[in-house]
N, C-alpha and C positions, 0 to 999 in steps of 0.2 A: 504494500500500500504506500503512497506517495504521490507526488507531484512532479510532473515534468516540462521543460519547455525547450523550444530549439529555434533552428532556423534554415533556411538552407537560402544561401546568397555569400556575395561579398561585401566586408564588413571590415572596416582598421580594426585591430584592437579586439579582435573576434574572442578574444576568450574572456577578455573582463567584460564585454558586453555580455555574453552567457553568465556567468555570474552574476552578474546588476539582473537579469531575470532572474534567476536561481532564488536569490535572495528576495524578491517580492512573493514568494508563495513557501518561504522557508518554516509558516506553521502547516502545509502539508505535510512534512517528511523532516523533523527536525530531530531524528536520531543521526544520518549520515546523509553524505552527498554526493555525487557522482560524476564528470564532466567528460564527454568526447567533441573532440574537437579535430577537424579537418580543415584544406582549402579551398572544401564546396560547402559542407555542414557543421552542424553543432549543435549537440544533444544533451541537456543537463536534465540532473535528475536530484529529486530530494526523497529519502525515506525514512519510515515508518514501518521499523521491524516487527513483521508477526508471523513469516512463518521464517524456519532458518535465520539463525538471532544473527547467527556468522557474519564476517564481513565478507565473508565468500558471496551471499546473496546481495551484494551494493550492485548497483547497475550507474550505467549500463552495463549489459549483460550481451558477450558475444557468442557467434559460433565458432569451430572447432579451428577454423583459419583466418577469423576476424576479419571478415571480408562483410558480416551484417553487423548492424548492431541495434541494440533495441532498449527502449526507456517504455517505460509499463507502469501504468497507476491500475490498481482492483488485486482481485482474487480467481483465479481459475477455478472451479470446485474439482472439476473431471482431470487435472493436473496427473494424479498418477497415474490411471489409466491412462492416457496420453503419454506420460512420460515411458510408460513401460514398455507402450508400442512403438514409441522412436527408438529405444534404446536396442530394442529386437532388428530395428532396423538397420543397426551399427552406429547410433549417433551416441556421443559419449557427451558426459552430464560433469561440471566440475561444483554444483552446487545441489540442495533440494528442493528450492524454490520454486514456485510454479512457472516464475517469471520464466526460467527458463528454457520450460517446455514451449513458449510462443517461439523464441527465435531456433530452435531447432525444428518444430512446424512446421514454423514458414519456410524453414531450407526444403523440408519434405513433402509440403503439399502445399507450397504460394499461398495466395489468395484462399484458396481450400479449406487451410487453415480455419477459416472464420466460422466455417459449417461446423464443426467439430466442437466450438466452444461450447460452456457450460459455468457462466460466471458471471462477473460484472467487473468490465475492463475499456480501457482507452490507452493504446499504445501507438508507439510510429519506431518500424524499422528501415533502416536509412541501410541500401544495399551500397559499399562501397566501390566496388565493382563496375554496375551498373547505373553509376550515380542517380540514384534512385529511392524514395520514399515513398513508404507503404504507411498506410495508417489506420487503424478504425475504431468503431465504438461499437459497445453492446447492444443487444437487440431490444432492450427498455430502455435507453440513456440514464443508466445510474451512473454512471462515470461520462463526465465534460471533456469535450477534447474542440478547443476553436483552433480557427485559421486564417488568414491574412494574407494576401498578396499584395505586397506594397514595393514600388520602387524597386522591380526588381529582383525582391527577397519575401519566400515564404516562410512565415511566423506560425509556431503553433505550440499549444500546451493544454495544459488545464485550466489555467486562467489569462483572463484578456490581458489582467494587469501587468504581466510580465512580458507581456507586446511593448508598453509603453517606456520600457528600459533600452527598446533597440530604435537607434539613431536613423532607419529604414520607415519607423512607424509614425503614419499621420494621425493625431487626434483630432476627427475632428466628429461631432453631434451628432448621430443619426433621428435629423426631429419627424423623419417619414414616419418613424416607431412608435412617436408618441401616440397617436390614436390610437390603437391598437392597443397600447396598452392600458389607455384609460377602461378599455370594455373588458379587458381578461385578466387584468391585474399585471400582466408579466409580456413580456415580449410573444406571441404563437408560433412561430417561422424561424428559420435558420437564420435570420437575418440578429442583428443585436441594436444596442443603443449607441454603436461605435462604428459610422461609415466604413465599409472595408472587412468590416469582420463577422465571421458567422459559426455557428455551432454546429459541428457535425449532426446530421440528424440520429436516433436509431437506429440501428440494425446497418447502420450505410460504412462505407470504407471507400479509402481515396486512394491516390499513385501518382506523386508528382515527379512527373519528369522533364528536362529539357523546358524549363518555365511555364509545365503544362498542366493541369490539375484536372483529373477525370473521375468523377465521382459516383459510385454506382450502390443501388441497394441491395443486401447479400440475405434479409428475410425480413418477413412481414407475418405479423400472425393475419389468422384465419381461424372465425368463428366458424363453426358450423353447426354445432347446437344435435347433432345427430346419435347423442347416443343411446341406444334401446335398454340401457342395463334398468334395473330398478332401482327406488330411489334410495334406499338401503345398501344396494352392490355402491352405487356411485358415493354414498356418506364413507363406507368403508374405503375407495379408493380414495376419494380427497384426505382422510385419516392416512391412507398408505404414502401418498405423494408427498404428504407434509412434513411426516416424519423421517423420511428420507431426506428431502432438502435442509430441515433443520440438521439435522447431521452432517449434512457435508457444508453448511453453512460455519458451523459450529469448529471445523478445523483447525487450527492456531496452535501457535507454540504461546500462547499469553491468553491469559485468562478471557474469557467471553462474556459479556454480563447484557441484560435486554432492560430495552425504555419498558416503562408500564405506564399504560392509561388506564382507565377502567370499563374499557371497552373489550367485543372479544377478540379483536384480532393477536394485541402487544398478548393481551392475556393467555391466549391460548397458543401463541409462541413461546412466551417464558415457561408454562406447563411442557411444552413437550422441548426444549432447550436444556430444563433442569440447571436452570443456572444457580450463582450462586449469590450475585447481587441483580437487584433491580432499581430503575432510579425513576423519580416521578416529577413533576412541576405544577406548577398551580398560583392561581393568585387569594388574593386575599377577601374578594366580595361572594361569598357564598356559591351561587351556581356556576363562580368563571374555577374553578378548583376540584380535580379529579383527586388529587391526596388523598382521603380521608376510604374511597372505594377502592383505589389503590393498594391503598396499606390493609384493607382488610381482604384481598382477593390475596392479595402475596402469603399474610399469617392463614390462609386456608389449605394453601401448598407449602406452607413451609418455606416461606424463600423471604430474605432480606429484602428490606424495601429503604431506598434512602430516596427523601424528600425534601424540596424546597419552596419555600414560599417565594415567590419573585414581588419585588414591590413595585411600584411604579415608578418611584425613582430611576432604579438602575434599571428598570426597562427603557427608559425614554432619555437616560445616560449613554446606552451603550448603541443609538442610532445608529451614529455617524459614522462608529467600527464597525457595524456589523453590514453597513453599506459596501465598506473598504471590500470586508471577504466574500459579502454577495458578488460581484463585479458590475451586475445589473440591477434595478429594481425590481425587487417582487413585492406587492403590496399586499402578501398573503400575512398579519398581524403574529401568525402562528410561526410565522419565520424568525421572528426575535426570541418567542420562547423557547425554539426548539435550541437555540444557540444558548442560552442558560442551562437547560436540558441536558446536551453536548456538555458544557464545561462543569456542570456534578459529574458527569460517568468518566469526564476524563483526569478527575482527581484520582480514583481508583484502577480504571483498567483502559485498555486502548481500543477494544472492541464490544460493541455492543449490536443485538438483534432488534431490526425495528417492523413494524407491523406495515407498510406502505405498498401499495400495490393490490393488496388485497379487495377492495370494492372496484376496481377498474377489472379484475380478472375474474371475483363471485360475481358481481351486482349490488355491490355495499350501499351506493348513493340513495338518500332517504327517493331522491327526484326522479328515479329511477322508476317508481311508483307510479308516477304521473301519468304515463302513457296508458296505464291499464286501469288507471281511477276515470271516473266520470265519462264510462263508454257510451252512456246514452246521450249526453251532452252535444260528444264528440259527432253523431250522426248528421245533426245538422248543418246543410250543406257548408261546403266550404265558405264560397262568396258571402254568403249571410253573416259567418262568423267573424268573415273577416270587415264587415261594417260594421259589428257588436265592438268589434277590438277597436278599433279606430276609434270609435266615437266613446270607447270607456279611457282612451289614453289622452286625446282630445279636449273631452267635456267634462267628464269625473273630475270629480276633488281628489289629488293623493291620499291615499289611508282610506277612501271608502271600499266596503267591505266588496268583494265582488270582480275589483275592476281589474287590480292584476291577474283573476282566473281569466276576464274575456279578454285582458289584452294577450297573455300565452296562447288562449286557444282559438284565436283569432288568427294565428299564423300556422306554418306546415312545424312535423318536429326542427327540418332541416333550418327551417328558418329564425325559430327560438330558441333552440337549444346550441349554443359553442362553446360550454365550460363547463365543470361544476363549480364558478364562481358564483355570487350572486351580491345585488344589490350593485351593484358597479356600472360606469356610466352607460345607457344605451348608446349606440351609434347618434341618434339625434340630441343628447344632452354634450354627449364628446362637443359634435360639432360647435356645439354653443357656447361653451367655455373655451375652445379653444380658436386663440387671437391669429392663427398662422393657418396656412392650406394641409393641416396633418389629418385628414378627415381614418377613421376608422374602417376597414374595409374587410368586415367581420365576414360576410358570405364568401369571398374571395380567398379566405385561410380553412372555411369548414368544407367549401363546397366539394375539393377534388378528396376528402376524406369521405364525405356521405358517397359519393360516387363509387368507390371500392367498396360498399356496401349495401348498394345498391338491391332492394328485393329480401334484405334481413329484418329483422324483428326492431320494433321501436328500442328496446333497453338494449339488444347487439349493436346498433349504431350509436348508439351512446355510448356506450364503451367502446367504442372504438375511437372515438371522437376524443374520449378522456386519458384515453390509453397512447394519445398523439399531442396533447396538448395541454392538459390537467397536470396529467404524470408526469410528464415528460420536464414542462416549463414552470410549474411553478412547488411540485411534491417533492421530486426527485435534486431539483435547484438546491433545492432549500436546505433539503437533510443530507447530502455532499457537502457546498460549503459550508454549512454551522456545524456539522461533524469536523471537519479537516480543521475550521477555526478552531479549536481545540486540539487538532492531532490526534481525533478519535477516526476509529472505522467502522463508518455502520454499513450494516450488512440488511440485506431484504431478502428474507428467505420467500415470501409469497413471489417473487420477481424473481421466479427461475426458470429454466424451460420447459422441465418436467412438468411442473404445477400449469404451466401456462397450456400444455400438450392436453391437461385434462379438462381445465377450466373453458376452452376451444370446444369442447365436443359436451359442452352442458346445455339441455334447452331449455328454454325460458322457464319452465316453470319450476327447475331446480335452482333457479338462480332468485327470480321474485316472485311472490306474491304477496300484492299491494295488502296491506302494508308493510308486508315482512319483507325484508332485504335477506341477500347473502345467505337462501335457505341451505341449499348442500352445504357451506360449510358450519352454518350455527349447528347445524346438524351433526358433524363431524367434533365441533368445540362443545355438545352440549353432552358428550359420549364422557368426558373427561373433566369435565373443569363446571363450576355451580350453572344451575340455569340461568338465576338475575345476571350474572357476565354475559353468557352464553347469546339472551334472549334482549340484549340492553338494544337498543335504539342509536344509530348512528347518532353520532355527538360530534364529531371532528373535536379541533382540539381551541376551547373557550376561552378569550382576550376579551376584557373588560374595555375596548376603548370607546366605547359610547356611554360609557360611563365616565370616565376621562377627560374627554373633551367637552364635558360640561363644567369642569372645574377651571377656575381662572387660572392659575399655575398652566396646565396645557393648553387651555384655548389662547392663553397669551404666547403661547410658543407660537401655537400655529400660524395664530394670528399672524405674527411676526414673519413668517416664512411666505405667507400669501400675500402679503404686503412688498418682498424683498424686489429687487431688480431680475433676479433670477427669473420671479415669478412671472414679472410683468414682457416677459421676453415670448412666453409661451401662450399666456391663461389669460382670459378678461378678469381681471382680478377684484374687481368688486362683486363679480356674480360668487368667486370663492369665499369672500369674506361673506356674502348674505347667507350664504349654504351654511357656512359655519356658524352665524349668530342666529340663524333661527335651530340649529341643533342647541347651541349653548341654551337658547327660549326657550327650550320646551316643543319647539314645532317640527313635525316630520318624527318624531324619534320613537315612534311605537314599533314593533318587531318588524311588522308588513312595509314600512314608511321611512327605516331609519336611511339619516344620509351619511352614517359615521363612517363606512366604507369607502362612499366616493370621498371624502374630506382626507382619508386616511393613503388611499392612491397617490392622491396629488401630493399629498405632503411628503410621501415616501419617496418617491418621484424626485423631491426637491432636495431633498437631503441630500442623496445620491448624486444630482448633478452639483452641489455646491459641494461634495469631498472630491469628486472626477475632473469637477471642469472648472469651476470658480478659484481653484487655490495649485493651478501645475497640476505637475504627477502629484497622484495620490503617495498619502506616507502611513507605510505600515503602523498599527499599532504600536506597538511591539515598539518602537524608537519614541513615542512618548511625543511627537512633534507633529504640529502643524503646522 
């Protein structure tokens, strides 16, 4: 596990520039470090020893005539197997790393390679030979791998930030992005918030050569929902599947320890884990705090529970950092706790199990419900519904009871459903706030996704849709970098290929019914673990900030920030500031009506560009300076 970055171009000074990157993502990998350096390339690497403590496993890591070489952030699970079959093959092993087994692979089967994997991985081997680099990511994007073409030199790592140390890279705003993010919270598309640069997608891998970059997709799931077994055979398999992957999740030479919520997913991974610590977070206003179900599901298995309260203070202290290790904004509130979350588990141990991916692959999302709730409604021809929606969006008062159902089902699924975000700005409120031509271009990022799904079931297109852009951009974002800001490794045992081989061939009605979510597997966790876990109600994970931004201390922050020059660069700023003062009033803030979400975007939003772009390069934590 670690962090890597490189480059392949000409560069004065090519090796203390690899270093000045090296060192911008040194809380990835800050046991050892790594450096190759050529007159075409240069591959630095930071690590984070967990399996083979040896400095035998520092990378990069070559083959048998150093003619490849290879820099590797993740875990291989299928590693021995793999390694056994090279070794039969004549390939000789000088460490036991998995890392390993990728660059003798690829000496054995190229590109090939990538079908064989069974992990969560982002690597790039640089053929010295062929002056040539390979590169790719896993087929969920748990591991980041961006890229750059600039001036003649391609850039690439795990973080953007370490672009910004090489003397090749332009910084300069991608405000295309902004709209788009005001509606999904997160950037959707391979594109970033830094012209030039973009995030390998899934399952995808690259090969630059000769200044040429060719990028191709090597898998894609595929629902098919066809399996005949009974629902019984299928609870036992999802049991059989899970307890397999926890196992080979679980592999490390250093202790293993899993997040708990009190939900069933973290839950019924720490049961079949058997670990030996578990760590919890929570705040302090009654319903925004899972602790208390926490610590009594763990004293039911017998398992350690360490907990913290997060205050608000150093929630809205540690912004600006936690901007720094995001690289881009996510406006997902849950992304600051999970980084407090990350730094309790990483006082104790280096690796922990986390529950993510699991409703994108059962059917977890409450909204998942929707398509099969209110079928006789739904008859009602289209066209008519779609005058009910209009004139309820239109005419209505916000908060009347009603109108968010007719303006949803007033459109197609394709056309209201592109997240499981919610509350966040429509494409028509984007437009309105914002001062500049960055219009939102929401059906243009879902459409070619619905298309590959074309003739499936309402809740299969929805996962599929979240399993591309949920997952992907703002779950998976999030629990990488606030794990690595800490030097932790979290691991996603539901986000394997096995599970995913079986969760593919589930049909609808093992997966929902409205209102039950994620039937096969509460099914499989209610075999094992209490039913009130088993049988709980998706919750995601509870941030008090509309409670927050009613107090003067934060609405004066806000305030402040939607006032700034920054602000006025992007946003009609006095529509920001009334959004905010009628939250702070009392107006808009009931469950159905709150605007604490969009206030919350923008503000995240701003933070981010004033550590990225207001003040130079960004400066690590870690140095204490701004």
């Amino acid at each position: 596990m670690c962090g890597f970055a490189g480059f392949v171009g000409e560069v004065e000074d090519r090796e203390q520039v690899l270093v000045n990157m090296m060192n911008t993502i040194v809380h990835r990998g800050p046991d050892s470090e790594g450096r190759y350096v050529d007159e075409d390339a240069a591959l630095g690497f930071r690590r984070l020893s967990i399996i083979d403590l040896s400095s035998v496993g520092d990378q990069p890591l070559y083959n048998e005539d150093r003619s490849m070489v290879l820099v590797f952030n993740g875990e291989i699970y299928n590693y021995q197997d793999l390694r056994k079959e090279l070794v039969e093959a004549g390939h000789t092993f000088v460490s036991n790393t998995d890392s390993e087994t990728l660059i003798h692979g690829f000496e054995e089967w190229g590109e090939g390679l990538v079908d064989r994997l069974r992990g969560m991985y982002a690597f790039a081997i640089w053929d010295t030979k062929r002056k040539r680099l390979f590169a790719a990511r896993d087929i969920f994007g748990i591991k980041p791998l961006y890229y750059a073409q600039m001036n003649g030199t391609l850039m690439f790592g795990s973080e953007i930030k370490s672009f910004m140390e090489h003397p090749k890279f332009d910084k300069v705003f991608n405000e295309a992005a902004l709209g788009n993010y005001l509606s999904f919270q997160f950037v959707p598309t391979n594109e970033t918030f830094f012209k030039g640069v973009f995030c390998l997608q899934p399952g995808h891998c690259f090969t630059y050569e000769n200044g040429e970059m060719n990028i191709s997709r090597y898998f894609e799931p595929h629902f098919t929902g066809d399996s005949k077994k009974s629902f019984e055979e299928v609870v036992d398999d999802v049991e059989r599947v899970m307890k397999e992957s926890v196992e080979k999740h679980k592999i490390s030479d250093v202790e293993v320890a899993s997040y708990l919520s009190s939900g069933v997913d973290s839950s019924y991974l720490t049961y079949l884990g058997q670990v030996d610590h578990t760590f919890t977070v929570g705040f302090d206003e009654g319903k925004y705090s899972e602790i208390q179900d926490a610590k009594e599901f763990a004293a039911s298995i017998n398992m350690q529970n360490d907990a913290k309260v997060i205050t608000p203070e150093e929630y809205w202290d540690k912004l600006s950092d936690i901007q720094y290790y995001m690289d881009e904004p996510v406006a997902d509130p849950a992304a600051i706790a999970l980084y407090f979350l990350s730094e309790e588990a990483s006082k104790k141990v280096k690796v922990v199990l986390s529950g993510e991916g699991s409703d994108e692959l059962f059917g977890g999302y409450n909204i998942y419900c929707e398509p099969l709730e209110h079928t006789g409604f739904n008859k009602i021809p289209m066209p008519l519904r779609r005058v009910m929606g209009k004139f309820a969006e239109y005419c209505l008062p916000r908060g009347m009871k009603g109108r968010g159902f007719l303006m949803r089902h007033g459109k197609t699924l394709e056309e209201r459903y592109f997240a499981n975000a919610t509350n966040i700005f429509t494409e028509r409120e984007a437009d309105k706030i914002l001062k500049k031509g960055c219009k939102p271009g929401i059906q243009k990022v879902t459409r070619p996704l619905y298309e590959r799904v074309k003739g499936k079931d309402s809740v299969t297109k929805m996962q599929y849709v979240d399993l591309h852009l949920w997952l992907v951009h703002d779950i998976l974002m999030k629990g990488d970098k606030m794990g690595m800001a800490n030097s932790l490794e979290v691991r996603v045992p539901f986000l394997d290929k096995k599970v995913l081989e079986l969760a593919e061939t589930l049909p609808l009605d093992y997966k929902v019914r409205a209102p039950k979510t994620k039937v096969a597997l509460r099914g499989a966790a209610e075999k094992v673990i209490r039913s009130k876990t088993a049988e709980k109600k998706k919750l995601g994970f509870p941030i008090p900030i509309r409670v927050w931004l009613k107090e003067e201390k934060y609405y004066q922050i806000v305030k402040e920030m939607f006032q700034s020059e920054a602000a006025k660069k992007f946003f009609n700023t006095e529509l920001l500031v009334k959004m905010l003062d009628d939250h702070k009033n009392g107006k808009n803030t009931n469950e159905k009506t709150d605007n604490s979400r969009k206030i919350w975007t923008v503000y995240i939003f701003l933070v981010w560009y004033d550590r990225f772009f207001e003040h130079g390069k960004p400066v690590h934590p870690a140095m204490n300076v701004r």
